[in-house]
C-alpha positions, -999 to 999 in steps of 0.1 A, spaced: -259 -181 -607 -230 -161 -593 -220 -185 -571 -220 -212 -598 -199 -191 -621 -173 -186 -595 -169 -220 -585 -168 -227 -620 -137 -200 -625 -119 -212 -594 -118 -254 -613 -107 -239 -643 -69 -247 -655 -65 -233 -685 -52 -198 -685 -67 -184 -716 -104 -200 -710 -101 -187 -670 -91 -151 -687 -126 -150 -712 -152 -161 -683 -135 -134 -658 -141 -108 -684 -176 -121 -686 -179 -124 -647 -167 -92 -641 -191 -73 -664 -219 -98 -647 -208 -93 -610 -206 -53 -616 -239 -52 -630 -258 -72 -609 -271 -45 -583 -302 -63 -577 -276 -89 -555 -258 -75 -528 -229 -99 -526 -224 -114 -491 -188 -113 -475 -177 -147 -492 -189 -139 -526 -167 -105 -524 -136 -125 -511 -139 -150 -535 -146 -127 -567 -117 -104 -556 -93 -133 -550 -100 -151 -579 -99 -117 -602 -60 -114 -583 -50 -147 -593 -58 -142 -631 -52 -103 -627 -27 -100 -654 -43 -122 -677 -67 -93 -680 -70 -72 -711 -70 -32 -701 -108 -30 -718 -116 -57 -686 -94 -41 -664 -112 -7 -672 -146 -23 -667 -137 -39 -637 -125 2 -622 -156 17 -640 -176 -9 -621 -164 -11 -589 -140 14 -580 -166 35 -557 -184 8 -542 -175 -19 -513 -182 -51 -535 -146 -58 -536 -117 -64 -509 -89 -38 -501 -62 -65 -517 -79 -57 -550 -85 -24 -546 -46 -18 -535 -38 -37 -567 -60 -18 -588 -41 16 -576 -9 4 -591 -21 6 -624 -12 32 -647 -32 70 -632 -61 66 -666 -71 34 -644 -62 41 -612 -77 74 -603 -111 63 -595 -100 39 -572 -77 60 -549 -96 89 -550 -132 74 -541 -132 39 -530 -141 26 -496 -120 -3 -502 -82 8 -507 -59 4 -477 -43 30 -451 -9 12 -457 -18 13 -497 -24 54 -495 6 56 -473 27 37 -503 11 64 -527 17 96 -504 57 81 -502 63 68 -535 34 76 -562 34 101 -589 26 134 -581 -7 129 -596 -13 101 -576 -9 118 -547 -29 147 -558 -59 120 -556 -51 108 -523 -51 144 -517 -87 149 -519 -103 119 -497 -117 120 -472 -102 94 -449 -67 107 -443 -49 97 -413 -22 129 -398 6 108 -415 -4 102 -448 -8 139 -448 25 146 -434 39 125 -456 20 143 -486 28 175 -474 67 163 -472 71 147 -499 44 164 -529 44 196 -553 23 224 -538 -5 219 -563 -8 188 -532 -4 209 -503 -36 234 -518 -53 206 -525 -50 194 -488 -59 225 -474 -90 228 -496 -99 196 -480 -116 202 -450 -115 168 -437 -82 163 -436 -65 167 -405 -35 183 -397 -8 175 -370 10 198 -355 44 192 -375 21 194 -409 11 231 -397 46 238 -388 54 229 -421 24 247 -439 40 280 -418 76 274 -436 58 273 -464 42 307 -460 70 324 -449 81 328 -485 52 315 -506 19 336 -509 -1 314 -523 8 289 -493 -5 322 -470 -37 326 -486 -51 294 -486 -41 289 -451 -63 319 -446 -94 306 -467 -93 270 -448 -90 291 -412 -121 310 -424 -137 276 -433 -122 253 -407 -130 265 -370 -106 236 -356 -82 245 -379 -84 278 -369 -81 270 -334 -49 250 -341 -39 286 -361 -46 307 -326 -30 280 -305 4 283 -323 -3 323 -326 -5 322 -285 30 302 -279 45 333 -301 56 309 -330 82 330 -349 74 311 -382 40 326 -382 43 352 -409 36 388 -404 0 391 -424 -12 361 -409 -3 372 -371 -19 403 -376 -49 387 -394 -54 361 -363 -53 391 -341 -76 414 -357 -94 389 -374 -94 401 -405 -89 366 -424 -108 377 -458 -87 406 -467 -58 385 -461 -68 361 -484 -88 387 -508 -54 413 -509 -35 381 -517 -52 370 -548 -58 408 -556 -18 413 -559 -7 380 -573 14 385 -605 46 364 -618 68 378 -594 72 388 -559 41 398 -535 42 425 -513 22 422 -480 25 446 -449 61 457 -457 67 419 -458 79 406 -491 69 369 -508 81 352 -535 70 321 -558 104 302 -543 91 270 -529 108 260 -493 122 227 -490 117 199 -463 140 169 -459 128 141 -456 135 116 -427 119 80 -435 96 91 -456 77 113 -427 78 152 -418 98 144 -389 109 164 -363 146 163 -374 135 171 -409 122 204 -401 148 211 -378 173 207 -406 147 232 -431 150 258 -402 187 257 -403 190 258 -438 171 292 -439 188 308 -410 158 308 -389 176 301 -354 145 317 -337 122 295 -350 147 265 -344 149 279 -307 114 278 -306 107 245 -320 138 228 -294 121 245 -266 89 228 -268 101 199 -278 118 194 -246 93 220 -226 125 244 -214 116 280 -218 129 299 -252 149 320 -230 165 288 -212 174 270 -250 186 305 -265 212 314 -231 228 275 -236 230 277 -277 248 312 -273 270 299 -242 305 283 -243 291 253 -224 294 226 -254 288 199 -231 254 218 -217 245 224 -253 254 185 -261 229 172 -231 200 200 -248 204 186 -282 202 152 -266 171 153 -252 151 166 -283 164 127 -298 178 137 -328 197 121 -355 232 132 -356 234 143 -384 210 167 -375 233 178 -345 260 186 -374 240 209 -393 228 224 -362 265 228 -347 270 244 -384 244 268 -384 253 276 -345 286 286 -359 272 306 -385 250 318 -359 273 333 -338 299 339 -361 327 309 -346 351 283 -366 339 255 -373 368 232 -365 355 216 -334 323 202 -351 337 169 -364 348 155 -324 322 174 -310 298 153 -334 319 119 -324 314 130 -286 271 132 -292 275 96 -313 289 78 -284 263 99 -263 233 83 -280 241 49 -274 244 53 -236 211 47 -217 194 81 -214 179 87 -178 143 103 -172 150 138 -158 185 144 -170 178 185 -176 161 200 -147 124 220 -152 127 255 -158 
C-alpha cells in the first residue's frame, strides 16, 4: 500500500491535491510500525516530503516531528531541513534524532539560536569541534550543559577554554569539578594539564587535583554562591563571563591567544606559545622580554598565527614590559611579508 501511495504522490501535478495526500501519507507512514521501511521507501518518502515541504501546514509539519523526529525512518536531508524550523518544531529533532547531519549540528553550534544550541548541547554524538564551536560561540547555560554531558568530548583547546572560564567564573569551576568526579577521562585530561604546570589552572582547582579533594570544591562552591562575588582559598570569583574571539567560527588557537592578551595573562600566553611550538617556557619568556625583535618575529612565526594576532600580542608585550608602542605598525608590516615566504622545517633549533 505504501509503495502505491508514493508512487501515486510522486505523478501527482497539482500542488494543492499533492499537499492533502502528503498530510495523509505522513500520518500513514509514521504510524505504520508494523512496516519497517526498506532504504528506498525512506529515500523516496523523505524526498518527496522535501519537494512539497513548504506546501505543508504546521499541524502536518508538527505531525511529521512528533512522528519521526527520534527514529531512523527518514534521511538526514529531511531531518537537517526539519531543524531549521522555528525551536517549538525543531527541538526534537536536533536533540534526539539519529538522522540530522554532523555538518547540519555544526551550522547550529555556529549560527543557531542559543536555544538551539542548548539542544545540540545535550546529544550524544558530538564531534571535538562542534563542541569547540559551542563552547566559542554559546551562553554558559551551553557550556554547563556540555559539561553535564558526559559524552561529549573535549579537545584540548575546549579545556583551555573551560580553564579561562574558571579563572573568573565559579560556576564554570564547579561544574568542571562535578564532571572530573564523574568523568575519569576527563579527569585525566584535568591531571595532564595540572602536570605541564598550566597557569590558567585556578588556585582551588590545582589544589583539589592534588589533594583530591574534588567534592568540597564543588560542595563549598554551591555552599557560597550568592549574587555577587565568591570567595575561594583567598582567591576571589565573580559572575563576569570571559570572552573568546572567534576565528572562523572555531575556538582557534589564535582566538585564545588574543583572550589571554586581553586579560593580561602573559604567563599563560607564554605557556600556551611554548607548547605550541615545544620550546621550553623559560626559552619563549627570555626571547618575549629580549630586545631581539627579529628572534621574537621568527617565535611568533612558528606558532602560525594570523597577524593580527601578532599586533595584539606586540601590544600586550608593550604593555608587558612597559615600552612605546610606536614600532608595532612596521614591525607588523615586517611579520606580513614574513608569512608569505616559504617557511622551512627546523627554522628554531630544539631546546
Amino acid at each position: 500500500m505504501l509503495p502505491e501511495q508514493l508512487e501515486q504522490l510522486a505523478r501527482l501535478k497539482d500542488p494543492e491535491a499533492r499537499s492533502r495526500l502528503i498530510r495523509t501519507l505522513v500520518g500513514e507512514y509514521a504510524r505504520s510500525e508494523d512496516h519497517d521501511p526498506n532504504e528506498t521507501e525512506r529515500e523516496l518518502f523523505s524526498r518527496i516530503v522535501l519537494s512539497v515541504f513548504d506546501q505543508l501546514d504546521r499541524e502536518a509539519r508538527y505531525e511529521l516531528v512528533v512522528r519521526l523526529a527520534k527514529t531512523d525512518r527518514i534521511i538526514p536531508d529531511l531531518a537537517d531541513r526539519l531543524a531549521q524550523e522555528d525551536y517549538d518544531l525543531s527541538e526534537p529533532v536536533i536533540e534526539s534524532s539519529p538522522m540530522i547531519s554532523q555538518s547540519a549540528l555544526m551550522s547550529l553550534a555556529k549560527s543557531g539560536g542559543n536555544d538551539k544550541r542548548l539542544s545540540v548541547s545535550r546529544r550524544p554524538d558530538l564531534s571535538e569541534e562542534i563542541t569547540d564551536t559551542l563552547i566559542a560561540r554559546s551562553s554558559r547555560d551551553v557550556v554547563h550543559a556540555l559539561l553535564d554531558n558526559l559524552d561529549v568530548p573535549f579537545s584540548v583547546k575546549g579545556t583551555l577554554a573551560i580553564l579561562i572560564f574558571a579563572n573568573t567564573e565559579a560556576t564554570v569551576l564547579a561544574a568542571i569539578a562535578r564532571r572530573a568526579i564523574k568523568d575519569e577521562d576527563f579527569l585525566n585530561t584535568q591531571m595532564h594539564v595540572l602536570e605541564t604546570n598550566c597557569p590558567l589552572i585556578p588556585p582551588p582547582l590545582r589544589k583539589a587535583l592534588e589533594t583530591g579533594d574534588l567534592e568540597r570544591l564543588a560542595a563549598s562552591i554551591e555552599e557560597n554562591r550568592r549574587d555577587g562575588d565568591i570567595e575561594l582559598d583567598g582567591v576571589l570569583f565573580s559572575r563576569h563571563e570571559a570572552s573568546i574571539q572567534i576565528a572562523n567560527g572555531e575556538l582557534s588557537f589564535d582566538a585564545i591567544l588574543r583572550t589571554l592578551f586581553e586579560q593580561e595573562r602573559l604567563d599563560a600566553a607564554i605557556w600556551l606559545i611554548s607548547r605550541k611550538i615545544n620550546l621550553a617556557d623559560e626559552v619563549v619568556a627570555d626571547t618575549l622580554k629580549s630586545d631581539a625583535d627579529g628572534a621574537i618575529m621568527r617565535l611568533m612565526l612558528q606558532t602560525g598565527i594570523h597577524d593580527k594576532t601578532y599586533r595584539d600580542f606586540l601590544k600586550a608585550r608593550c604593555d608587558w614590559l612597559d615600552r612605546s608602542t610606536r614600532s608595532i605598525p612596521d614591525l607588523v608590516m615586517r611579520y606580513k611579508a614574513e608569512m608569505k615566504k616559504p617557511r622551512l622545517a627546523g627554522a628554531l633549533p630544539a631546546h
